[in-house]
DSSP file (Angstrom, degrees, kcal/mol; ACC not computed):
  #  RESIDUE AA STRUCTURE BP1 BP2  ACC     N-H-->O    O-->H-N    N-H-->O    O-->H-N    TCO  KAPPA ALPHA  PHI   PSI    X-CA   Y-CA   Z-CA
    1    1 A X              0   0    0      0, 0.0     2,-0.4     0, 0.0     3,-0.0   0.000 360.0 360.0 360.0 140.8  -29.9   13.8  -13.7
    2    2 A X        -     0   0    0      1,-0.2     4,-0.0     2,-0.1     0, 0.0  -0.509 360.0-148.7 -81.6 132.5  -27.1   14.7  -11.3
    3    3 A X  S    S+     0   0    0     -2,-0.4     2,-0.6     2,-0.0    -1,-0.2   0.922  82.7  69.0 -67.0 -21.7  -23.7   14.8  -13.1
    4    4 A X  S    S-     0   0    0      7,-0.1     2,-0.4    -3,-0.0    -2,-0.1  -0.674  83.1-136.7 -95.8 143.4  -21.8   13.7   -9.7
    5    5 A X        -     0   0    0     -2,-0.6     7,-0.8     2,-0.0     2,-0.4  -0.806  17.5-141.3 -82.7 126.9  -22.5   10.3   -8.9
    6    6 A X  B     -A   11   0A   0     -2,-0.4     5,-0.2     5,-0.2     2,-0.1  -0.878  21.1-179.3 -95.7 126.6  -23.2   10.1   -5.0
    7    7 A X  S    S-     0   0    0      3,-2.2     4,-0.1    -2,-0.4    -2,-0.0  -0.396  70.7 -28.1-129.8  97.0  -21.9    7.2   -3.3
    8    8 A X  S    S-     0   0    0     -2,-0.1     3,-0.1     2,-0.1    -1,-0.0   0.748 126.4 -53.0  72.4  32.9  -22.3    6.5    0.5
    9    9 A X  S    S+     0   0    0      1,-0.3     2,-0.3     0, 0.0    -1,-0.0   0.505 126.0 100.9  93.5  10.7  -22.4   10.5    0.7
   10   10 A X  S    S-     0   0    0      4,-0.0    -3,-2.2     2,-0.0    -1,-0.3  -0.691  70.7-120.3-115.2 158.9  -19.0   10.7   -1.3
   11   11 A X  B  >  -A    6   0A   0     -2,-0.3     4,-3.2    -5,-0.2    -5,-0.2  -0.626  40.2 -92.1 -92.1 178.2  -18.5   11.6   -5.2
   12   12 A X  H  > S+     0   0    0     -7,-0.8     4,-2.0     1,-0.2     5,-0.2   0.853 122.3  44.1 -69.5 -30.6  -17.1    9.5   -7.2
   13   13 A X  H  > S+     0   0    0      2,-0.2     4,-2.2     3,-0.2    -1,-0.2   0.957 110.3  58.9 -83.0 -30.5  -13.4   10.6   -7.2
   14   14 A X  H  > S+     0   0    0      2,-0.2     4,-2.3     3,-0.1     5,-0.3   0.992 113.3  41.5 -20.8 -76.8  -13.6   10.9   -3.3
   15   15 A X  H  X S+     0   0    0     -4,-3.2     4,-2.7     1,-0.2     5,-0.4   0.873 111.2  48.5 -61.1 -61.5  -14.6    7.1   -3.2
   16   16 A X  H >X S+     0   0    0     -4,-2.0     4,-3.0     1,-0.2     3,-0.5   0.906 121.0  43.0 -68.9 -70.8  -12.2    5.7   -5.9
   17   17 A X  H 3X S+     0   0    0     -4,-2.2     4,-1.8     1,-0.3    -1,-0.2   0.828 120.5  41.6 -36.6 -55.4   -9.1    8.0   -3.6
   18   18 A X  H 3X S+     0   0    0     -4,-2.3     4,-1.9     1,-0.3    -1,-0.3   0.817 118.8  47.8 -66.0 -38.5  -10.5    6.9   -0.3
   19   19 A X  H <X S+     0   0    0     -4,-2.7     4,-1.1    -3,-0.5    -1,-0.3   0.823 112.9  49.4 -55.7 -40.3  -11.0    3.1   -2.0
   20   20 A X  H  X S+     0   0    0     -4,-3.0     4,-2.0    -5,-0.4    -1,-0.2   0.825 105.1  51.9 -88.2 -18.9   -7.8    3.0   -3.2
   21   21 A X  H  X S+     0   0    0     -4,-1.8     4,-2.0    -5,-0.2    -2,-0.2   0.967 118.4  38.5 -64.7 -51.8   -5.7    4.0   -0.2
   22   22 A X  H  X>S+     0   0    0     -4,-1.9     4,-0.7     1,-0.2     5,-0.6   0.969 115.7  50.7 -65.4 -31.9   -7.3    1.5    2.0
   23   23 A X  H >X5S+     0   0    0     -4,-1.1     4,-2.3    -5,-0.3     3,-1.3   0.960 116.4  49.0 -51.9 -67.5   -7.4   -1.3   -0.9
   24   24 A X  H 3X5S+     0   0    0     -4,-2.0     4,-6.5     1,-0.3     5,-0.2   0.892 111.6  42.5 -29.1 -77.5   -3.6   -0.3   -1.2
   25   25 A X  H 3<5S+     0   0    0     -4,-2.0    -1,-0.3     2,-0.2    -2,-0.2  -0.018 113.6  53.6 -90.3  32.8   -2.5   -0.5    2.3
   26   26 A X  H <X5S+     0   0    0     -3,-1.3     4,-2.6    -4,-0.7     5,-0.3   0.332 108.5  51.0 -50.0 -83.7   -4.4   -3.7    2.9
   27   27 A X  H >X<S+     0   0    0     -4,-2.3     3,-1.8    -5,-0.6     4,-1.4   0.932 112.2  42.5 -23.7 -80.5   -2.9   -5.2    0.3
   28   28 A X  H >X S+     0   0    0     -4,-6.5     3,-4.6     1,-0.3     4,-1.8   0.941 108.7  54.6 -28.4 -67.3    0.4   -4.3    1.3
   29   29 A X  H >> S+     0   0    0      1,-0.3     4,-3.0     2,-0.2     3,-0.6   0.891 115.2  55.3 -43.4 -30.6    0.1   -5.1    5.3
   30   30 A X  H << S+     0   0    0     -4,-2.6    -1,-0.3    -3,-1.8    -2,-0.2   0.540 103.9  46.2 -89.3   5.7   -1.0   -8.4    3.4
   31   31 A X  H << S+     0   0    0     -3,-4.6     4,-0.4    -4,-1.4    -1,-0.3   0.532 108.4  55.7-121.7 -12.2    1.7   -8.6    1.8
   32   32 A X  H <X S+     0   0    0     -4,-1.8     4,-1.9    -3,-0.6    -2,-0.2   0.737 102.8  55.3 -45.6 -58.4    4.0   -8.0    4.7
   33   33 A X  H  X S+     0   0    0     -4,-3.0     4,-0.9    -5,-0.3    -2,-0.1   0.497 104.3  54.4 -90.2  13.8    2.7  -10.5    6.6
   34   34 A X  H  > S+     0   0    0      2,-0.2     4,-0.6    -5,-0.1    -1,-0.2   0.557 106.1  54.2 -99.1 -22.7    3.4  -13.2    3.7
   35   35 A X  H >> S+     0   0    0     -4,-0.4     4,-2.1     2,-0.1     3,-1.7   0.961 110.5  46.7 -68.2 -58.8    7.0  -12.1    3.6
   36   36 A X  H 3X S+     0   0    0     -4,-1.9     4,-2.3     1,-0.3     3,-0.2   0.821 106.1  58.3 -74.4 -50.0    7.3  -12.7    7.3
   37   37 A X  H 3X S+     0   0    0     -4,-0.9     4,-3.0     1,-0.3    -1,-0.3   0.692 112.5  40.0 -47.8 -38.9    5.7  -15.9    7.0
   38   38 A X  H <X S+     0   0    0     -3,-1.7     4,-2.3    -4,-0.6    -1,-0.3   0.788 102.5  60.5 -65.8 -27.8    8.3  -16.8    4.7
   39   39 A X  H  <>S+     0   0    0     -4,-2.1     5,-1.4    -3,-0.2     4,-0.4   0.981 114.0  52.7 -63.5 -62.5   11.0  -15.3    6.5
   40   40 A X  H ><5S+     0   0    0     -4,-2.3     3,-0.6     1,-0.2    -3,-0.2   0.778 107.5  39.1 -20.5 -70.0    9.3  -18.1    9.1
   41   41 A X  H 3<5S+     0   0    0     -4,-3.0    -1,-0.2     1,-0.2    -2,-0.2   0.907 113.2  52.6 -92.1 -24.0    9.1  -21.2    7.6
   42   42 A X  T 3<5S-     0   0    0     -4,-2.3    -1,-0.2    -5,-0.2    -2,-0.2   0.655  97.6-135.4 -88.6  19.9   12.2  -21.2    5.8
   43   43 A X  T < 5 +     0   0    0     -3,-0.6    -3,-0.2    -4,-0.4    -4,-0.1   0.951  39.1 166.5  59.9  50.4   14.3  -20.3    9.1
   44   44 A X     >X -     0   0    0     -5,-1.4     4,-1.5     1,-0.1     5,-0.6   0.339  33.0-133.2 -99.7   9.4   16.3  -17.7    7.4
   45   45 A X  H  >5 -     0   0    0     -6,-0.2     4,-1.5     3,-0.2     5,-0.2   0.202  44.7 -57.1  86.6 145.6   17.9  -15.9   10.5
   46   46 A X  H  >5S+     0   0    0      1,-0.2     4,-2.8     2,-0.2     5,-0.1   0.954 135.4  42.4 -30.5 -57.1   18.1  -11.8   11.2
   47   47 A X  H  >5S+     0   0    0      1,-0.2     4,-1.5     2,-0.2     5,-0.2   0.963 115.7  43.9 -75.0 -25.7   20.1  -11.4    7.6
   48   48 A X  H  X5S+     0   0    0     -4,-1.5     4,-2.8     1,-0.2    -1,-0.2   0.834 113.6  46.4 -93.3 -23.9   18.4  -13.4    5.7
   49   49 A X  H  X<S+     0   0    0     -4,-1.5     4,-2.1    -5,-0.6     5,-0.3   0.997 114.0  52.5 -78.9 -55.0   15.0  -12.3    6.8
   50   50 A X  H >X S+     0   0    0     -4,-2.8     3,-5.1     1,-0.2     4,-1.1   0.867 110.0  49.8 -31.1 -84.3   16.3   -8.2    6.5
   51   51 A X  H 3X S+     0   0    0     -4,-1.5     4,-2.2     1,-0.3     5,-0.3   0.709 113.0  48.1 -43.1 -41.7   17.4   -9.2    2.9
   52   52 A X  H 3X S+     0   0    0     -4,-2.8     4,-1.2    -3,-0.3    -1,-0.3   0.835 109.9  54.6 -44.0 -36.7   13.5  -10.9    2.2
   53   53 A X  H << S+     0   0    0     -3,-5.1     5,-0.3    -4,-2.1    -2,-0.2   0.720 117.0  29.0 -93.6 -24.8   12.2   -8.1    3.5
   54   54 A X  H  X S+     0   0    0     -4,-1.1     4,-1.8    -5,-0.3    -2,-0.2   0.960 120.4  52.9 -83.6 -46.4   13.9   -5.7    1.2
   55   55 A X  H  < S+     0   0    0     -4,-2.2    -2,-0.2     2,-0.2    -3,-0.2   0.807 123.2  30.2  21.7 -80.5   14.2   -8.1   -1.7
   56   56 A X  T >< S+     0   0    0     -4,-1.2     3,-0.7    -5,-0.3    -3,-0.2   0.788 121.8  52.4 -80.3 -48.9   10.1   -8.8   -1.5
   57   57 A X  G >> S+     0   0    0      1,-0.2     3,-2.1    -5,-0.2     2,-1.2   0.956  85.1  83.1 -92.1 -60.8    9.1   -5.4   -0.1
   58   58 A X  G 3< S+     0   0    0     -4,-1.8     4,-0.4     1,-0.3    -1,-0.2   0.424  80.4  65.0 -32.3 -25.9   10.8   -3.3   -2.7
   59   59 A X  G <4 S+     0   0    0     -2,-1.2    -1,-0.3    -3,-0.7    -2,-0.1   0.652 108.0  37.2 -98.9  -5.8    8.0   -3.5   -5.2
   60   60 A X  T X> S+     0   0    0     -3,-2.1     4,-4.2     2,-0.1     3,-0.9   0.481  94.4  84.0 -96.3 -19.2    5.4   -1.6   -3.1
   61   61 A X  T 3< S+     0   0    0     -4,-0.5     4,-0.2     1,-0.3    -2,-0.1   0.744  87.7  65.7 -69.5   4.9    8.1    1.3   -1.4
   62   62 A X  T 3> S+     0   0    0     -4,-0.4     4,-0.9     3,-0.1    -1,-0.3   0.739 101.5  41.8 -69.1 -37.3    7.3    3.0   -4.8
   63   63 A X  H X> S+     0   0    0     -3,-0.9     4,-1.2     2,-0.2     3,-1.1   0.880 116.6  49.6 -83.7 -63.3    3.4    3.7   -3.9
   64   64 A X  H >X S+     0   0    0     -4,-4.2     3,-3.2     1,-0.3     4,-1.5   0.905 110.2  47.1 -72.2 -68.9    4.2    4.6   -0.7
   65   65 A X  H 3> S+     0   0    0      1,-0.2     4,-2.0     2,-0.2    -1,-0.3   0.720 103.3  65.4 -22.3 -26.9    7.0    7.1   -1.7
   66   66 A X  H <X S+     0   0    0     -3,-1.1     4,-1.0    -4,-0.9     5,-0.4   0.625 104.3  42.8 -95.7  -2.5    4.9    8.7   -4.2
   67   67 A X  H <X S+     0   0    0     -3,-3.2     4,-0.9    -4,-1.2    -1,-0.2   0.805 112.4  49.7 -92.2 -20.5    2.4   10.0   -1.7
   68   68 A X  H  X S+     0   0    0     -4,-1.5     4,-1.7    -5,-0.3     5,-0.2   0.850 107.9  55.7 -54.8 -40.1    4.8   11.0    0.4
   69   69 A X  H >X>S+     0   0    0     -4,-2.0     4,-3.4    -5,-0.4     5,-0.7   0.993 117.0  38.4 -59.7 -63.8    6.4   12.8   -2.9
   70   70 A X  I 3X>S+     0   0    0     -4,-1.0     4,-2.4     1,-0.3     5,-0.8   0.990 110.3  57.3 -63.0 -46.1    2.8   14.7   -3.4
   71   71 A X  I 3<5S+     0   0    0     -4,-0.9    -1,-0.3    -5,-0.4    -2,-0.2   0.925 112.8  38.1 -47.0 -51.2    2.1   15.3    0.1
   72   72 A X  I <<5S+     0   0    0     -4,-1.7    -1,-0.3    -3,-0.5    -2,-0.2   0.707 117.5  52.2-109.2 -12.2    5.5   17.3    0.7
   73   73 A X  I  <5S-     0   0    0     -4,-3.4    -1,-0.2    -3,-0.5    -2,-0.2   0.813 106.7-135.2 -79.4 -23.4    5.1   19.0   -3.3
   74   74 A X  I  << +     0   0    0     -4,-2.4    -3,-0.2    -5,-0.7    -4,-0.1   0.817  67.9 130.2  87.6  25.5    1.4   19.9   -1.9
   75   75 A X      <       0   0    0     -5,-0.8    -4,-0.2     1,-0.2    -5,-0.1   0.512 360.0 360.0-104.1  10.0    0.0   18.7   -5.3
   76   76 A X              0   0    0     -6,-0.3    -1,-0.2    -9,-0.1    -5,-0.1   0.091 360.0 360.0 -61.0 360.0   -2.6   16.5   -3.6
């Protein structure tokens, strides 16, 4: 039996990285456009909609920073 698991021509930690950036940043974009959508119906204006967007958003700029953080340490 082969110890790597093939899947669609990748191993298995290839697929789980590659799955989990796009899973990620779906998620997110979806999660963008459900702030905005608020931002929308409750008419909240230029500040209010900035402040939503930071507010709301805050809880994903962690994920993204920390690939930025490995990318520029080179430990990816």
């Amino acid at each position: 039996m082969d110890k790597d698991l093939l899947i669609f021509g990748l191993t298995m930690a290839e697929f789980e990285d590659i799955s989990l950036k796009v899973c990620f940043t779906a998620l997110i974009l979806y999660m963008l456009f459900i702030i905005g959508n608020l931002v929308k119906e409750s008419k909240a204006g230029k500040y209010g909609a900035i402040w939503m967007f930071i507010g709301l958003g805050l809880g994903f700029v962690g994920f993204v920073a920390k690939g930025f953080i490995q990318r520029w340490l080179g430990i990816e």
